[in-house]
N, C-alpha and C positions, 0 to 999 in steps of 0.2 A: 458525605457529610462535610468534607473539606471546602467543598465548593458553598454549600448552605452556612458555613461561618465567616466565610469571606475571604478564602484562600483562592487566588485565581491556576485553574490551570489551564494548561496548556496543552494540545494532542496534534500529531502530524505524522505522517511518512508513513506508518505502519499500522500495530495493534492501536498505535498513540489517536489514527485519523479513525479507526473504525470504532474507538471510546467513546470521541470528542462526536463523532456524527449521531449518537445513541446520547449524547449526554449535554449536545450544545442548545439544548431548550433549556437546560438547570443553570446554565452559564460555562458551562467548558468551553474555549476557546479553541476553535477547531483550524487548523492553519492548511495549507496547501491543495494541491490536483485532488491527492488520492482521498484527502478528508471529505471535500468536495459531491466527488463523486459517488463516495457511500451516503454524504449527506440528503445529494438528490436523488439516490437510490438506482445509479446507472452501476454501482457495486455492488454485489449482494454478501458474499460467501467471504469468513477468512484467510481461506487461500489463496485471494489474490493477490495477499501482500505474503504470505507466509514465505520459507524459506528455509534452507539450511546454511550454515555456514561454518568454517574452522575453529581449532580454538585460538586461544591467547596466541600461543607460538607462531602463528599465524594469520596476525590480527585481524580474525573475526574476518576472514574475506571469505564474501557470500561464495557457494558453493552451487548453489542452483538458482533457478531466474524465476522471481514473483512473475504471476501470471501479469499484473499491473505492471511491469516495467515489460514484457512479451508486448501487449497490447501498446504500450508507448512508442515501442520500437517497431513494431508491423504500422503504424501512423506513419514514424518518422521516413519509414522504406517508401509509403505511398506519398508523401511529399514530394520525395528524392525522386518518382516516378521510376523505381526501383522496380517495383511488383504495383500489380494493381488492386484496387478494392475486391474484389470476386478472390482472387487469391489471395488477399490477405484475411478476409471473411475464415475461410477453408483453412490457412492455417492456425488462426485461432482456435478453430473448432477442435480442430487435430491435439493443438497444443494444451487447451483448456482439459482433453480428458488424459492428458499425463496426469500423474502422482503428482503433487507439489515436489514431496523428496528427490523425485527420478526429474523431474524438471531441470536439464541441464545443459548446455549447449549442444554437446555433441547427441543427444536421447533426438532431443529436440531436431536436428539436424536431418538426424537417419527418419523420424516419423515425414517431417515434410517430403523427403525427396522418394522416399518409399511410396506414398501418395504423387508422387510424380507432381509435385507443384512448385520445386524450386531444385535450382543445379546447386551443384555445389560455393561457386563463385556466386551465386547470388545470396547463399545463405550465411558465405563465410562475409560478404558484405554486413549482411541483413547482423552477425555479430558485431562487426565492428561499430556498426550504427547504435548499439545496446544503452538506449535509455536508461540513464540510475535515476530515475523517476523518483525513488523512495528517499537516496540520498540527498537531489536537490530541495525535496519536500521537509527533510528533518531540518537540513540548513535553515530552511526560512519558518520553520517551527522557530530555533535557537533566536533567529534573529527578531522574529515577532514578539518571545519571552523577554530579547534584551533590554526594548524598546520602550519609550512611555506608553501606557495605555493610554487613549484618549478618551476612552467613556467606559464603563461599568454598567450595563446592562441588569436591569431588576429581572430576575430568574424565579422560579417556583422551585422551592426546596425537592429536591431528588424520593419520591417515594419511599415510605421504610419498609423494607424488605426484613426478610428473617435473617439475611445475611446480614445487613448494615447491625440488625438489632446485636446479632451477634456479636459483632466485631466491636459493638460497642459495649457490651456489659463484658467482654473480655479483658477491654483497656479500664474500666471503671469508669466511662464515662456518659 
């Protein structure tokens, strides 16, 4: 409804991109890779971005690795001609049926080498190569929101749902 009165928003990096990909025909402005790629539909699921991470005391540092930043970094390894396509193919697969939760460096580690597809030395590379895909993507969300807009896109007001109705005779409006 914020968007149908003229509130611009803004989605990226995470739950933000797979909003904005669902919601950028109403006018959401969908920013980075990962909005991107749910927009074209090469993402499907929210566990690609999902995640665990610390609390406050420990400012919020992620704790396990979005599947979307796994896939960044099995690219960036076949760049480096690190590993190649066919094994990096295989470790995605591997990777892609962990837990989102239990998704963690070292989980991640023992499943490839256990599969006998990467040594240790190429996996403790294949860490240090670790794409923060999600953090450069929220970056250029902030800086796309600090920005002038250059056009306003005419959108079709967002469907009324029994939720939105909800939410609206709840506030009085």
């Amino acid at each position: 409804m914020l968007m149908a009165r003229g509130t611009i928003v803004f989605g990226g990096s995470s739950m933000g991109a797979l909003r904005a990909a669902e919601l950028h025909r109403y006018g959401m402005i969908g920013v980075g890779v990962i909005f991107r790629a749910y927009r074209d539909g090469r993402l499907h699921g929210d566990d690609e971005v999902a995640l665990i991470h610390a609390t406050e005391r420990l400012d919020w540092a992620p704790l396990t690795v979005p599947m979307v930043e796994f896939r960044a970094t099995l690219l960036a390894g076949c760049r480096a001609r690190l590993i190649g396509p066919l094994i990096a193919r295989r470790m995605r697969t591997i990777v892609r049926n962990i837990y989102f939760a239990d998704r963690d460096w070292p989980v991640i580690a023992k499943a490839c080498q256990e599969a006998d597809l990467v040594s240790t030395e190429i996996m403790n590379r294949l860490r240090g190569m670790h794409v923060q895909l999600k953090r450069q993507d929220a970056l250029a969300c902030l800086a796309a929101a600090r920005a002038p807009l250059v056009e306003r896109r005419s959108c079709p007001a967002p469907p009324m749902t029994c939720f939105i109705s909800e939410l609206l005779s709840a506030h009085g409006l």
